[in-house]
C-alpha positions, 0 to 999 in steps of 0.5 A, a space after each residue: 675867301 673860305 668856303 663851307 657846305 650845307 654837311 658841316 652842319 646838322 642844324 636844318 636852318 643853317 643847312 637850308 639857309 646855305 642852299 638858299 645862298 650857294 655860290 656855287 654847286 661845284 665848288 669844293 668845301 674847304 671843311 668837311 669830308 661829306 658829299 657836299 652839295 653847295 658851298 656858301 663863303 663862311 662870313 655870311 653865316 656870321 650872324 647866326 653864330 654871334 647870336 649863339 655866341 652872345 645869348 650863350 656865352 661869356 668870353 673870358 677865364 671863369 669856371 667851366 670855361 672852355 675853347 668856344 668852339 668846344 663849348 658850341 659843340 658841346 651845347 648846340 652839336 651844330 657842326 657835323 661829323 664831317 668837320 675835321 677842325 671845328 674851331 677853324 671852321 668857327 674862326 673863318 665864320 667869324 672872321 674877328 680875333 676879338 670874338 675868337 682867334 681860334 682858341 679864345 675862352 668862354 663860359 656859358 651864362 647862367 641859365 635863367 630857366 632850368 627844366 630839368 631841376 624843375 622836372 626832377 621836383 615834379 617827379 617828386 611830387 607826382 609820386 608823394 604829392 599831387 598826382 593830378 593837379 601838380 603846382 610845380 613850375 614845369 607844369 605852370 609853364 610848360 605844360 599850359 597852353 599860350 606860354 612862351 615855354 610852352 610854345 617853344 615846347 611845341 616847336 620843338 616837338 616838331 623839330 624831333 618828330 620824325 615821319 614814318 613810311 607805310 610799309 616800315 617794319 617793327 618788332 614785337 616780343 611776348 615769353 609764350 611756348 607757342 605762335 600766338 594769333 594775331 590779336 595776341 601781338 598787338 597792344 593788350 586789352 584795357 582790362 589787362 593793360 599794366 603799367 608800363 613806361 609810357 602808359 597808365 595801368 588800364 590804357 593800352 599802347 603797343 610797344 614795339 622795337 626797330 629791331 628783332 633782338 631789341 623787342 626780345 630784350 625787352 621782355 626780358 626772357 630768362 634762359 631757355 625762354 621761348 619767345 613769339 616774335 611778330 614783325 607788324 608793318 605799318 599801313 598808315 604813315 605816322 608820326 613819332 617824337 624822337 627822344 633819342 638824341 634830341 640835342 643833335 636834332 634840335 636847330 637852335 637857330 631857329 630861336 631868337 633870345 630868351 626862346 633860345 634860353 628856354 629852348 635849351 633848358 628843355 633840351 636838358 630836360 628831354 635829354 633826362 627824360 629820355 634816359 628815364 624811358 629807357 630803363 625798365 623798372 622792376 619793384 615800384 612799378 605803379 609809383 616809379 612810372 608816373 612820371 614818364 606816363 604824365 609826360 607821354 599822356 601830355 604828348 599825346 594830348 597835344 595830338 601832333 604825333 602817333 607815339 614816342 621813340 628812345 633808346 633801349 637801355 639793353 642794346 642802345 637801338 630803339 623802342 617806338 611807343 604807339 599810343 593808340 595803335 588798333 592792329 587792323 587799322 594801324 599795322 598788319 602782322 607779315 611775319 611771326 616766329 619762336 626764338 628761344 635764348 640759348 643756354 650756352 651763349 646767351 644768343 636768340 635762336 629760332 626754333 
């Protein structure tokens, strides 16, 4: 009997499930190359999986169809990394060539909620139409207390939140000639707040990156700009929505059904969000901007997290958006320099 371990898979429920039911700790995973720690016989996760499989997907040759254990990847990313052979691994969960003999067709079945259409139409009317009472659907639904939609919204925003540590570093960039104090480096006044990503001209938030050359590209210096760079430490644990690859990190069998439908819908959604947080707008700012400021004023209502984390558009590493960060209660200032963008290589050079 085939055996799997909890690092074939990055759904957390799974993970937890075969600690739960191990066999064994020292027996070797017949599937992956990770460290394993547990194994479980593969048939006892075939549950799980028929439930993906059958509130999904359709067997058979259709348009967009596809090998099933393609078509699961693509959709859910519930196999990890360390897997060689996904579709073995799903044909021994199964264990029934009738489901999958290890390259059986699917399609994936008509979603009955599409949230990201629906986010593209409130965009729209954010902009030309109603900017504080919006009729779109994904306002009616999602964004109201006690639908189903919504709670599923709030599960999720737990499963992307990730903590982070006292004592975790950040970086912040502002285009000066000098070192600037330390009031200077944290989140701007409200009189002089802008529009920026997340928030609204005249609400304040720090922006901040994981890394020294992500902040810097953020500012977007010209040639031979120096740069003030701060590193802010953090003096109180908190929390963030992670939208950097909120597909990997969701765990769809979490959700029964139609939760799993509507659950997937607003992966789709994030996904596109999540794109949209993280390219800067030049011209349009206040019009451009509206629709990303409406979602993170909405996350920060639902007051279960501390900011928002997406990915820089300039160097694929992080940004992290605090929404209501005081510099002597939130971070301390540890370090500050001047980088200047050299002329010849286009590189961060400390002064």
């Amino acid at each position: 009997m085939t055996k799997c371990c909890n690092t074939c898979f990055t759904d957390s429920e799974l993970r937890r499930k075969i600690r739960t039911d191990s066999i064994s700790e020292d027996s070797d995973c017949d599937f992956c190359t990770g460290e394993t720690e547990v194994t479980v016989n593969c048939e006892s996760l075939k549950y799980d999986f028929e439930f993906l499989i059958d509130t999904l997907f359709v067997k058979g040759e259709g348009e967009n169809s596809d090998d099933l254990s393609i078509l699961i990847q693509n959709k859910l990313l519930v196999f990890s990394d360390n897997v060689a052979s996904p579709s073995d691994l799903l044909k021994n969960i199964l264990n029934d060539e009738r489901i999958y003999d290890g390259s059986t067709r699917y399609y994936p079945r008509m979603m009955e909620v599409e949230f990201s259409s629906y986010w593209t139409e409130l965009r729209q009317e954010l902009v030309e139409k109603n900017r504080f009472f919006p009729q779109n659907r994904l306002f009616t639904s999602l964004f109201r207390d006690q639908s189903t939609e919504n709670r599923v919204f709030i599960e999720l925003v737990g499963q992307l939140t990730d903590s982070i540590p006292i004592g975790s570093n950040f970086c912040r960039a502002r285009i000066a000639n000098n070192i600037l104090d330390d009031d200077q480096m944290g989140k701007p006044p409200k009189k002089l707040a802008t529009d920026g990503r997340a928030n609204p001209v005249g609400i304040a938030y720090l922006y901040t990156s994981e890394e020294i050359r992500t902040s810097v590209s953020e500012v977007r210096p010209s040639i031979g700009n120096t740069i003030c760079v701060a590193t802010l430490s953090s003096l109180l644990k908190l929390r963030v929505i992670d939208l950097t690859a909120p597909r990997r990190k969701f765990n769809p069998t979490t959700f029964e059904d139609k939760e799993l439908v509507i659950a997937l819908s607003i992966v789709d959604m994030l996904e596109q969000l999540s794109m949209e947080l993280s390219k800067p707008i030049a011209q349009d700012r206040t019009l451009n901007y509206l629709p990303t400021q409406f979602f993170c004023e909405f996350i920060k209502s639902l007051d279960l997290v501390d900011g928002v984390k997406f990915s820089s558009s300039f160097d694929g590493q992080n940004n992290i958006v605090f929404f209501e960060p005081n510099n002597s209660n939130y971070f301390s200032i540890t370090d500050k320099k001047l980088a200047r963008i050299d002329a010849t290589q286009h590189t961060i050079v400390d002064i």
